[in-house]
C-alpha positions as CSV (number, residue, x, y, z in Angstrom):
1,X,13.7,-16.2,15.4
2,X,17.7,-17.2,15.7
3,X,18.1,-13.6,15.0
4,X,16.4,-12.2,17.8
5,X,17.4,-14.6,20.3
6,X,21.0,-13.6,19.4
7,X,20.0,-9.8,19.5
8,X,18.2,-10.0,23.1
9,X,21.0,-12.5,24.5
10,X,23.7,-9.8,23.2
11,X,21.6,-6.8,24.9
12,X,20.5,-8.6,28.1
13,X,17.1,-7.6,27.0
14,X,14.3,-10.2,27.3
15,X,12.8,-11.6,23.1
16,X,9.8,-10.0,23.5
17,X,11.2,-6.6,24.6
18,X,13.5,-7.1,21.2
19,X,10.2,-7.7,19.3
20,X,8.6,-5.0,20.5
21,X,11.3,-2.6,19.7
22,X,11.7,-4.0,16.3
23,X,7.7,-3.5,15.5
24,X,7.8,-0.1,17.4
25,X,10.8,1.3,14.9
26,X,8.5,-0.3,12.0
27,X,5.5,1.3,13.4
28,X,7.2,4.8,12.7
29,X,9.0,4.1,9.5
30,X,6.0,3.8,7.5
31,X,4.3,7.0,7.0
32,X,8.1,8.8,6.6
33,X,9.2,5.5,4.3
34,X,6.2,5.7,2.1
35,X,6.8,9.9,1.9
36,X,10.3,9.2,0.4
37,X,12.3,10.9,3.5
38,X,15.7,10.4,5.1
39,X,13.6,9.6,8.3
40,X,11.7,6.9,6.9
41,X,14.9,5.0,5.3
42,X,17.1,5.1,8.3
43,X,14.1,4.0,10.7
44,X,13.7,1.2,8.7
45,X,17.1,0.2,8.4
46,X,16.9,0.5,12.4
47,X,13.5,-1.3,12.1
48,X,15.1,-4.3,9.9
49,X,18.5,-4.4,12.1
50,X,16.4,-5.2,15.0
51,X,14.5,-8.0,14.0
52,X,11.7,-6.7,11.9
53,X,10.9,-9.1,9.3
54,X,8.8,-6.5,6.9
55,X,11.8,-4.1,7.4
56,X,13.8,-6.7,6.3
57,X,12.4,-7.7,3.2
58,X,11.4,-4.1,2.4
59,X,15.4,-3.1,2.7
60,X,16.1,-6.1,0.8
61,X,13.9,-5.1,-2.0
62,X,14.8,-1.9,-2.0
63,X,19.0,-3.0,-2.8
64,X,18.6,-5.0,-5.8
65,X,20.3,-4.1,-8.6
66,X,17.4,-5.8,-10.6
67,X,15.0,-8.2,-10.3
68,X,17.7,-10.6,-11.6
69,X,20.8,-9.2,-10.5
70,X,20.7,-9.1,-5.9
71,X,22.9,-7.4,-4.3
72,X,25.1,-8.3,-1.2
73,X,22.7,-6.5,0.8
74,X,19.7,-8.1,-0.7
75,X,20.6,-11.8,0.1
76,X,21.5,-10.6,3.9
77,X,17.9,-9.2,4.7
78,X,16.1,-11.5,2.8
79,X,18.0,-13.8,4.5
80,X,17.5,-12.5,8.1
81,X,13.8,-12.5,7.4
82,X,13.6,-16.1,6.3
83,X,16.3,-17.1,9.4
84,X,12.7,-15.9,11.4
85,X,10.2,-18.5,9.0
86,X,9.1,-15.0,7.0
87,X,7.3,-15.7,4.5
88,X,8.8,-12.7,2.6
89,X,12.3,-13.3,2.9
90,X,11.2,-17.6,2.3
91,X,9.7,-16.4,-0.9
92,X,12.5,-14.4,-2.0
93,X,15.1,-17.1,-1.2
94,X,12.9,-20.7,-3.0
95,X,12.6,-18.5,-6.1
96,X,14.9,-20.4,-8.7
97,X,14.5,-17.8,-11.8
98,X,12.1,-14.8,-12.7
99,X,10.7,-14.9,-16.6
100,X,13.5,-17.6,-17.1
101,X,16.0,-15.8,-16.5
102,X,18.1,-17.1,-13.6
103,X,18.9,-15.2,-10.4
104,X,22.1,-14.0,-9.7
105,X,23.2,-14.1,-6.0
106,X,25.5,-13.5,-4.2
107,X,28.7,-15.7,-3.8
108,X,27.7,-15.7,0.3
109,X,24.4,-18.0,-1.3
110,X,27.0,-20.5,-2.6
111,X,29.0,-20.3,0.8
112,X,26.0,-20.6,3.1
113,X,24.9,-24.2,1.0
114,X,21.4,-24.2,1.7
115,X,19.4,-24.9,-1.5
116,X,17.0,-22.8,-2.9
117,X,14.4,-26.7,-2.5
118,X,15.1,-26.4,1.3
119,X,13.8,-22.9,1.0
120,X,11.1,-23.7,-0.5
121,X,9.8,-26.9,1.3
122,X,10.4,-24.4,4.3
123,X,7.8,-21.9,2.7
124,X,5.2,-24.2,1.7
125,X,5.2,-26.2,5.2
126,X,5.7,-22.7,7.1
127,X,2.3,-21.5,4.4
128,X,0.6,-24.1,4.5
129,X,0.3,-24.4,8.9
130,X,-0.4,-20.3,8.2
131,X,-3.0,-20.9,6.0
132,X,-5.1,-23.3,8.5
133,X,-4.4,-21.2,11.4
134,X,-6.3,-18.2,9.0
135,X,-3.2,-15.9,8.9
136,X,-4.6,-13.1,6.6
137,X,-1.2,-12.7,5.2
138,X,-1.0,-16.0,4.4
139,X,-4.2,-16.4,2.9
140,X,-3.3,-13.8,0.4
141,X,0.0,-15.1,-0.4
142,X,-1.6,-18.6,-1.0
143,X,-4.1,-17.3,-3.0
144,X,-1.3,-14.5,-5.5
145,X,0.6,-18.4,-5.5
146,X,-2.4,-20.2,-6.8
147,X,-2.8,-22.0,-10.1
148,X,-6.5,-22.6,-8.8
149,X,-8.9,-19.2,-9.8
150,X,-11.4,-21.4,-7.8
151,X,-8.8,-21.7,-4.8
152,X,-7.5,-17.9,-5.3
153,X,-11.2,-17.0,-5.0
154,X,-11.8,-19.2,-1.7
155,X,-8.5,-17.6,-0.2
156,X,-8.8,-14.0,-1.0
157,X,-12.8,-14.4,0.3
158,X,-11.3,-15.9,3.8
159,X,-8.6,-13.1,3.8
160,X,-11.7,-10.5,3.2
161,X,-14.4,-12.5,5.6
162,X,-11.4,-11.3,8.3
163,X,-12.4,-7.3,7.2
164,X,-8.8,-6.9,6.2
165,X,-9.0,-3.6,4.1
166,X,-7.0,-5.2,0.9
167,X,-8.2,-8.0,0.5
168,X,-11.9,-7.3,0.4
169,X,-10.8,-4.7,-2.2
170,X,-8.8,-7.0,-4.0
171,X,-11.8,-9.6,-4.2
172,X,-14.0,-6.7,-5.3
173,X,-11.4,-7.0,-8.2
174,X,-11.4,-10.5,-8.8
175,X,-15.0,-10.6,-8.6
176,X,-15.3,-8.4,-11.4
177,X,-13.0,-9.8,-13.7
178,X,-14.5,-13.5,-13.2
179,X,-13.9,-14.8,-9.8
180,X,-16.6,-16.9,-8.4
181,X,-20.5,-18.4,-10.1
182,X,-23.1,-15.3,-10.1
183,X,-25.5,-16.6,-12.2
184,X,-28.7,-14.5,-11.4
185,X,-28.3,-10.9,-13.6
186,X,-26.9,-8.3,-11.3
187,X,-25.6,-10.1,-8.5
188,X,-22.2,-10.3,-9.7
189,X,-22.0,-6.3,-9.6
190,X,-23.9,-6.0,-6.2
191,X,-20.5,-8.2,-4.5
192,X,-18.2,-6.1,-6.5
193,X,-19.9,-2.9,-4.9
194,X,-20.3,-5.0,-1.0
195,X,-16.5,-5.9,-0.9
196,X,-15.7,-2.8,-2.5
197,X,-18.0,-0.9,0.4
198,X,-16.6,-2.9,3.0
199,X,-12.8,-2.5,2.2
200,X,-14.2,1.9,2.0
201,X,-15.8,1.4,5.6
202,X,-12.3,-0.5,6.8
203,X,-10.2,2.6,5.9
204,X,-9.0,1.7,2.3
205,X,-9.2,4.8,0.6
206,X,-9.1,3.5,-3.1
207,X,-11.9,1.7,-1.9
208,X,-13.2,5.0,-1.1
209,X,-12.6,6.6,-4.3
210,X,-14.0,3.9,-6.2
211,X,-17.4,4.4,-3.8
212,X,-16.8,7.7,-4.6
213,X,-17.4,6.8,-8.7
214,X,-19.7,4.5,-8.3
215,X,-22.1,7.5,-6.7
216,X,-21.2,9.7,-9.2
217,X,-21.9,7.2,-11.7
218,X,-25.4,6.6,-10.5
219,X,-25.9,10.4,-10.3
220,X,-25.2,11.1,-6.9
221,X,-23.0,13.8,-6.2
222,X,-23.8,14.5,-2.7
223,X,-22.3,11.0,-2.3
224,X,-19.8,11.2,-4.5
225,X,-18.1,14.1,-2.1
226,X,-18.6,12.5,1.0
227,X,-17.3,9.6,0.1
228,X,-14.1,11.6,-0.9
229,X,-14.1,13.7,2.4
230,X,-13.1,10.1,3.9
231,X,-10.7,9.5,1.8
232,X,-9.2,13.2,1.9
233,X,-9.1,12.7,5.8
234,X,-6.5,9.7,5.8
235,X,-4.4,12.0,4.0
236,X,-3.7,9.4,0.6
237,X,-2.2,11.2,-1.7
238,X,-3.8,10.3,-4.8
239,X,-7.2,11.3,-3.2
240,X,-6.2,14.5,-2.9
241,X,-5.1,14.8,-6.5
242,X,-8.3,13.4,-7.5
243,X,-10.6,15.9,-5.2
244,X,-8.5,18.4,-6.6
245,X,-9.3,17.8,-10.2
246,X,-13.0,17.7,-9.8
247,X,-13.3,20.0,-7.6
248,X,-11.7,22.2,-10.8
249,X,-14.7,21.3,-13.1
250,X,-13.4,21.1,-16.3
251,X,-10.0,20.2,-15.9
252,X,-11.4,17.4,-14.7
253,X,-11.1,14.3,-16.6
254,X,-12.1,11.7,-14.2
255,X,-15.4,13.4,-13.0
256,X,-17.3,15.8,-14.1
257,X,-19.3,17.6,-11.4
258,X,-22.2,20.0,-12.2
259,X,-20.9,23.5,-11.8
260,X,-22.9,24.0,-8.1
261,X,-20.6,21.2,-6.7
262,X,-17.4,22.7,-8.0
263,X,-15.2,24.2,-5.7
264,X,-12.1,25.9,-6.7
265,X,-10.9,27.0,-3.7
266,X,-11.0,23.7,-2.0
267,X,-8.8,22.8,-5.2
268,X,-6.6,25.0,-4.3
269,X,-6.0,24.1,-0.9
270,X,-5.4,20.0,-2.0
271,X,-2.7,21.2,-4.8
272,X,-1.1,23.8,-2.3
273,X,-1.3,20.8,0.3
274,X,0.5,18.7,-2.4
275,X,2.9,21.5,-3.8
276,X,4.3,21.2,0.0
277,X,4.5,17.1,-0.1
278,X,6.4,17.3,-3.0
279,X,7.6,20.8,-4.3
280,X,9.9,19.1,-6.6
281,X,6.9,17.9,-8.9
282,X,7.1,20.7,-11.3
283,X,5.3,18.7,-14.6
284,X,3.6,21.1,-16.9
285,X,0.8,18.6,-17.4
286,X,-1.1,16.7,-14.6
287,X,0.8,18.3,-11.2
288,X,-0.1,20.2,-8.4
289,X,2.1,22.6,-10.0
290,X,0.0,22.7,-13.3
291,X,-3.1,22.8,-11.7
292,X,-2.3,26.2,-9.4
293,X,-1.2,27.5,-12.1
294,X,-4.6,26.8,-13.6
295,X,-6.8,28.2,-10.6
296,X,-4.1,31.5,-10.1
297,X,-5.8,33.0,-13.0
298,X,-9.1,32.0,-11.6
299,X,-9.4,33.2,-8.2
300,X,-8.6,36.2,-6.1
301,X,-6.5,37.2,-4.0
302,X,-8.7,36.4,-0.8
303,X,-10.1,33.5,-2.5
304,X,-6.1,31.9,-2.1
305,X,-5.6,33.3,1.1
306,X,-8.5,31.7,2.5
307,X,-7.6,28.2,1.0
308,X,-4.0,28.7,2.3
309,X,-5.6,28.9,5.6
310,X,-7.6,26.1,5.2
311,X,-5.2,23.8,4.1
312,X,-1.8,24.9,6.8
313,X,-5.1,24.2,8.9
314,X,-5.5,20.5,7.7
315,X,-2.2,20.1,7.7
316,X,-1.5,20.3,11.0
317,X,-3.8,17.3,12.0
318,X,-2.8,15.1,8.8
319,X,0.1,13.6,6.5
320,X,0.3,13.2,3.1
321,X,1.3,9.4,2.5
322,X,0.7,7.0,-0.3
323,X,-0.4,4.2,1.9
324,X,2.0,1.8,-0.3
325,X,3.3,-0.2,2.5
326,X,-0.6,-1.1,3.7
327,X,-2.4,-1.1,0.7
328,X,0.2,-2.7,-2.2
């Protein structure tokens, strides 16, 4: 908080008019950040100069030279973020080695003197007062930190009982590989599919896709597609992919759909709607750029026109994004 104090005091602007600043530039880095543009990075540099603690840790991140080696950069923002009790940049800063190798840091580490114990007594007392208060973010970072599966279980199940969107698909996860006592046949399954459901209905779109295979799985493909017209509409990239390789029929290798469900025009439109996310992605195998090439030989003329219409037409009311900063 020293940070933004100091910011607000230097601008004559009252803290909470700071903080709302900072979350506001944050706010509209994501979508541009997780699309790879020069908008994204230089609103979250803005974003993190202002105060924003996820900007912060997201910039320091993003300047190490390797998960053993930080940069100048890297120590500042991690820094800043655990100057305002982050648990981010705490984390960063009580980590002593990674895989036993030893972190290198900066010489400002040395000159500032505050040991990498103090950090982490910082974290855990910060985590733990998080954790009781129900913070969902804390309640997941508790539970990634756990020795305890029991514990991790317990945590990731508060986090999810709060109908935040990753963790109930995370615990669909867990669930599946072990989490938790389901000892009457089936029942384990049935909470994979309700967390799983409920992180879909929350606006996770893997969620989505995965509700998406388990109908096509069980044989229903009317299902199947509505459950990947959600997850079209929030624009996640990787749905798109997917719709457009079953939508193809048999260049599909994910799902098969009967030949009465195929649509190779709607394929069309999600690889042209692609091909102008990234026109760069020019892979021979297993790209938008594959793929029309694929469906040119396929379809007609009118046939492309009308799918170029369709999809300048969804373009205009949605963006392309990988959802990485919300769904990690």
């Amino acid at each position: 908080m020293k940070l933004l104090f100091l910011t607000a005091l230097l601008l004559n602007t009252p803290v909470w008019a700071t903080q709302e600043r900072a979350q506001e530039l944050y706010d509209l880095a994501v979508v541009p950040w997780e699309q790879g543009t020069k908008k994204g990075a230089d609103l979250m540099w803005q974003a993190a100069d202002a105060g924003n603690a996820r900007a912060q840790c997201l910039i320091a991140k993003g300047n190490l030279q390797s998960v053993w080696v930080w940069s100048d950069l890297s120590y500042k923002y991690f820094k800043m973020a655990a100057d305002q009790n982050a648990l981010c940049g705490l984390l960063a800063l009580s980590v002593d080695a990674e895989g036993g190798v030893p972190i290198m840091r900066p010489k400002q580490f040395e000159i500032d003197n505050i040991s990498i114990g103090e950090y982490e007594k910082r974290l855990n007392a910060i985590l733990a007062e998080q954790v009781v208060r129900g913070d969902v973010e804390a309640l997941k970072l508790k539970g990634f930190l756990s020795d305890n599966k029991n514990e991790e279980c317990a945590l990731f199940e508060k986090a999810a009982q709060k109908n935040d969107p990753d963790a109930q698909f995370r615990l669909a996860n867990k669930i599946e590989d072990g989490c938790g006592w389901y000892l009457i046949p089936g029942s384990r399954q049935k909470a994979v599919h309700y967390w799983i459901e409920q992180a879909a209905n929350h606006g996770n779109p893997r969620a989505m896709e995965e509700m998406a295979g388990l109908a096509h799985d069980a044989g229903d493909f009317k299902g199947m597609l509505a459950w990947f017209d959600k997850a079209i509409a929030t624009g996640n990239k990787d749905s798109l992919a997917f719709a457009s390789k079953f939508f193809m029929g048999s260049y599909s290798l994910i799902f098969n759909l009967p030949e009465k469900y195929q649509d190779p025009v709607k394929a069309y439109a999600f690889n042209y709607i692609l091909r102008q996310y990234d026109p760069k992605d020019n892979a021979e195998d297993l790209s938008p750029y594959s793929r029309l090439k694929v469906l040119d030989d396929k379809l007609t003329k009118a046939e492309k026109e009308q799918a170029i219409t369709w999809a300048k037409e969804w373009m205009k009311n949605h963006q392309v994004r990988t959802y990485g900063l919300v769904f990690n």
